[in-house]
C-alpha positions as CSV (number, residue, x, y, z in Angstrom):
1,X,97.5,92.8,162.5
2,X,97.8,95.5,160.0
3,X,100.4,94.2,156.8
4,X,101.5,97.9,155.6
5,X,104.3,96.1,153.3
6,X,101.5,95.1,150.8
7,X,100.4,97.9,148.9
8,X,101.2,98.0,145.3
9,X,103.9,101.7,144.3
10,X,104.9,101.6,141.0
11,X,109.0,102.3,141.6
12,X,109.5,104.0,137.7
13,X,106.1,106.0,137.7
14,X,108.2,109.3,138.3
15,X,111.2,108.5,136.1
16,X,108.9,107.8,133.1
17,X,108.0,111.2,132.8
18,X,111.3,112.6,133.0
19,X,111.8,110.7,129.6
20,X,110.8,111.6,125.6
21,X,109.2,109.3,124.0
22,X,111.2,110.2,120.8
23,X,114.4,108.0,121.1
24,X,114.4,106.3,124.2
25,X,114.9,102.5,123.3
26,X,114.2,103.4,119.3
27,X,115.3,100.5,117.0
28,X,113.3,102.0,113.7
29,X,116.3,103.2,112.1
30,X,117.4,99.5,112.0
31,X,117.2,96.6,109.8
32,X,116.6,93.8,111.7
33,X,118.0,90.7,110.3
34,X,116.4,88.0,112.4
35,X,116.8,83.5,112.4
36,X,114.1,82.2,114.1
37,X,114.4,77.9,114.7
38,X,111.0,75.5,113.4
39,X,111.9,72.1,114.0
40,X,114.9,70.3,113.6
41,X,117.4,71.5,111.4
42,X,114.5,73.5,109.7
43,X,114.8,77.8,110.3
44,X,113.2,80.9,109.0
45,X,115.3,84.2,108.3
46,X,112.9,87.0,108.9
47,X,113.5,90.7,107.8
48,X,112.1,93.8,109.0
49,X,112.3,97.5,109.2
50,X,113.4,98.0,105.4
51,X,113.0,101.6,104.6
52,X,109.6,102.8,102.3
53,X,111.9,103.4,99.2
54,X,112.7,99.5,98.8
55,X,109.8,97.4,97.4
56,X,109.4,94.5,99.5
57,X,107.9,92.2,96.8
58,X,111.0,93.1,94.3
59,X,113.5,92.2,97.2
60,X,111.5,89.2,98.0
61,X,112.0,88.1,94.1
62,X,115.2,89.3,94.2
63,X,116.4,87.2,97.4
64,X,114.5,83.9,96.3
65,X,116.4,84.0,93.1
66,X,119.7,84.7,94.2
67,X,119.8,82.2,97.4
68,X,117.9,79.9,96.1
69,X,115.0,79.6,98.4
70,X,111.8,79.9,99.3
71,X,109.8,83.1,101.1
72,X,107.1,85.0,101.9
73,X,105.8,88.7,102.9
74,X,103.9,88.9,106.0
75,X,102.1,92.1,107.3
76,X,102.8,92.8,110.8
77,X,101.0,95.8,112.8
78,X,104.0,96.7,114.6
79,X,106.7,96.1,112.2
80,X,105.1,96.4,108.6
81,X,106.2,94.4,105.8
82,X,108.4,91.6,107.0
83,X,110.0,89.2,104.1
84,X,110.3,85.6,105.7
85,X,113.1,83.2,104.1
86,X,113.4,79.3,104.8
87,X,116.8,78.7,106.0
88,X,119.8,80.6,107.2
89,X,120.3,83.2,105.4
90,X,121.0,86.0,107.2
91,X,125.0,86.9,106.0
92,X,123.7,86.9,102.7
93,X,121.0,89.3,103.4
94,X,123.5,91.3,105.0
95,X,125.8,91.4,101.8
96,X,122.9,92.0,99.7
97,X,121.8,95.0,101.1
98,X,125.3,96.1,101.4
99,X,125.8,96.0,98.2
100,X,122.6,98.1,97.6
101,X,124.3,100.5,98.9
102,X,122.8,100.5,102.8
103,X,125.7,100.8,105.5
104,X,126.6,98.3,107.5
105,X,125.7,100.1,110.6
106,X,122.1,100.2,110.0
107,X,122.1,96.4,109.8
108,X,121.6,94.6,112.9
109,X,121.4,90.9,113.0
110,X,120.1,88.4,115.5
111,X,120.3,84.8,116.4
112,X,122.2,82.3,117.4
């Protein structure tokens, strides 16, 4: 009995190569505002993807102060410096940084 059903093709193998890897699926021109749930009633707001002219430990100080919470920077090997706050903050990230002078269009924000 010969199975001929069974052998492994990989559909996209071609297709792959017809695509740049510049582009294709790119979110590093983003901010990426992101609420991520602990336990309970408890979250993190997490932030990544700031551009290199913004100090991450100035807006860390910055955003403690003004929302009144704590955080943290984390180093990440994929996504760099990433600023974790406790709780929901994530409009008034988005304000803040608006405000700063970065358009609204380069802020994307996830959750819930």
């Amino acid at each position: 009995m010969n199975v001929g059903n069974l052998t492994t093709i990989d559909p996209f193998a071609d297709e792959a190569q017809n695509f740049d890897n510049e582009d294709v699926g790119s979110q590093q021109n983003y901010i990426h505002v992101r609420i991520q749930q602990r336990n309970g009633r408890k979250s993190l707001t997490t932030l990544q993807g700031l551009p290199k002219e913004y100090s991450s430990r100035k807006l860390l100080k910055a955003f403690k102060k003004e929302f009144a919470c704590n955080g943290t920077l984390i180093e990440d090997e994929e996504a760099g410096m990433v600023i974790q706050l406790q709780g929901d903050q994530r409009v008034k990230i988005k304000h803040f940084l608006m405000e700063e002078g970065i358009p609204e269009k380069d802020i994307q924000l996830h959750g819930f």
